[in-house]
N, C-alpha and C positions, 0 to 999 in steps of 0.2 A: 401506798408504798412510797416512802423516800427515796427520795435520789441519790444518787452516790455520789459521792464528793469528786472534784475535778480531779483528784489526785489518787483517786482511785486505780487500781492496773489495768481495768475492763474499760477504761474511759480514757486511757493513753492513746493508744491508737500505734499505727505505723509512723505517721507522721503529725505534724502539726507545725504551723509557722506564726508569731508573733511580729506584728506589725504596728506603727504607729498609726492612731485612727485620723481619719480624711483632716479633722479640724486643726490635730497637733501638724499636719503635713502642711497646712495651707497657715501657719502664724506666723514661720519665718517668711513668706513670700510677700504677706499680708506687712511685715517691716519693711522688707524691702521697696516694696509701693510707696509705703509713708515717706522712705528716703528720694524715692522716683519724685516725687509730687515735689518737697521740699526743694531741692532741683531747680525742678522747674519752676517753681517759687521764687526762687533765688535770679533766676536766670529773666523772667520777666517783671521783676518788682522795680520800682522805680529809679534806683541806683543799680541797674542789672550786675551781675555777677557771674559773668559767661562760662569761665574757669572755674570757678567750684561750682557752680550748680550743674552745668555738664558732667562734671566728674562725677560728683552724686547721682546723678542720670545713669551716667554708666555704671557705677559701682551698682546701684539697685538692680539696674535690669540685669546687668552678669550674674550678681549673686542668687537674686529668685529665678533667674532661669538652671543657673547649674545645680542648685535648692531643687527643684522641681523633677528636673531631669536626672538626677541622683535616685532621688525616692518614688518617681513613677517609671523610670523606661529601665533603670539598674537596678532595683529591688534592694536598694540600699536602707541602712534604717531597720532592721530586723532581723530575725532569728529564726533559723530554720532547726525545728527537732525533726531526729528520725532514731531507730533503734541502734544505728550506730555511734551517733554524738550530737554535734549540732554546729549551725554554720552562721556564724557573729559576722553582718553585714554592717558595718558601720560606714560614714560617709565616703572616709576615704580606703579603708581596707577592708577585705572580706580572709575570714579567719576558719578556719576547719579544725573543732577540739571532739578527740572519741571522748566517752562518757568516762574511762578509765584516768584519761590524765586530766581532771578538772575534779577542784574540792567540790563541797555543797557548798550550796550558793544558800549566800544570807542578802538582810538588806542593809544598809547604812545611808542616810540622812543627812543632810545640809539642810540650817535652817532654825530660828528661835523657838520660842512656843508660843510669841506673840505672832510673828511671820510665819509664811507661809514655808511649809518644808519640803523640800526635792528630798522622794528617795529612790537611788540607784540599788539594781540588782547584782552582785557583786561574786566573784569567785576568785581561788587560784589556778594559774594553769602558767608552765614555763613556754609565754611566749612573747612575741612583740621586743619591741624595744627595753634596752634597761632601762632608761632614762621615765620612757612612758611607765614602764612596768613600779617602779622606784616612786613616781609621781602618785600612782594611782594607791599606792601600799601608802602611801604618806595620807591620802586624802582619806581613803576610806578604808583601809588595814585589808584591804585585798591587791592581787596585782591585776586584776581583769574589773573590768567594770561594760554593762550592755548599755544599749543604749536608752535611753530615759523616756518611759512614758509608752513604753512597748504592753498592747492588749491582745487578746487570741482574735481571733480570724472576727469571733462574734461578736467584736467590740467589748467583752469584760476581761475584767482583770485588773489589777494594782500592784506594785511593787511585791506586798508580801505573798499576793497569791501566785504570781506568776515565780516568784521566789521557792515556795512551797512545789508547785508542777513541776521544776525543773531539777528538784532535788526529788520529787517518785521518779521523773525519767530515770535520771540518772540513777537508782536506787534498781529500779528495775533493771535495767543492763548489766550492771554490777552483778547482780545476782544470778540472771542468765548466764556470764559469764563464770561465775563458781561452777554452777552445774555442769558446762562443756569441758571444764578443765578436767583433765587427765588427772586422777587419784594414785598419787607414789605409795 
């Protein structure tokens, strides 16, 4: 017997949340270290440099600790589905869209085809900032963009599937909601 596809309606569920997996969590922290060491590099090398490698000290250790603390103690960094919408936790904002006021989501890509390519999961929805909202239609012809490198709970998923799941969600709600509306 075959599986059913993730995007299947029996394989939706009530909930579901997308998160970045441990390793993508631990690279910016894993920079920051580079810049910690460098630092202190600077600060014990033979012409020391107390002033900038201090600052580099600090700057590392604030940024991987609030890097850290963002995405383990605030559950920042991910996406919460449920059958009413879903809840875009990004580093500095958390956003709450019903399934009604947001397009389908496609993907769009930065990147050659010799290089390596970033693709983001992308939507519309009237919220946020103009400016950000203006930026984000400029970069990738949506106004919403999730955040990069987001998988389900079990560690799979890529850009176009998690692109795909979130357009059945959304497909399915939509359509729950025809049915409850009142026929004139």
């Amino acid at each position: 017997m075959a599986e059913k596809p993730r995007t299947h309606p029996s394989r939706l569920g009530d909930s579901a949340t997308l998160k970045l997996p441990g390793w993508r969590r631990g690279v910016f922290p894993f920079a920051c270290a580079v810049v910690v060491a460098s630092g202190i590099g600077l600060m014990s090398g033979e012409e020391p440099r107390t002033e900038t490698g201090g600052a580099m000290v600090l700057i590392g250790l604030l940024a991987g600790a609030l890097f850290l603390f963002a995405t383990n103690a605030l559950n920042r960094l991910q996406v919460h589905l449920d059958r009413e919408g879903l809840t875009v936790a990004k580093l500095w904002t958390v956003r709450r869209y019903r399934w009604d006021e947001v397009s389908d989501f496609t993907v769009s890509g930065r990147g050659s085809a010799r290089g390596a390519k970033l693709s983001y999961v992308v939507f519309n929805a009237d919220r946020g900032t103009g400016i950000g909202r203006a930026m984000n239609r400029f970069l990738t012809g949506k106004t919403q963009i999730l955040p990069v490198g987001l998988v389900f709970e079990d560690g799979s998923g890529d850009a176009i599937i998690v692109a795909d799941v979130l357009n059945a969600w959304r497909e399915r709600a939509l359509k729950h909601a025809q049915r409850r509306a009142p026929k004139s």
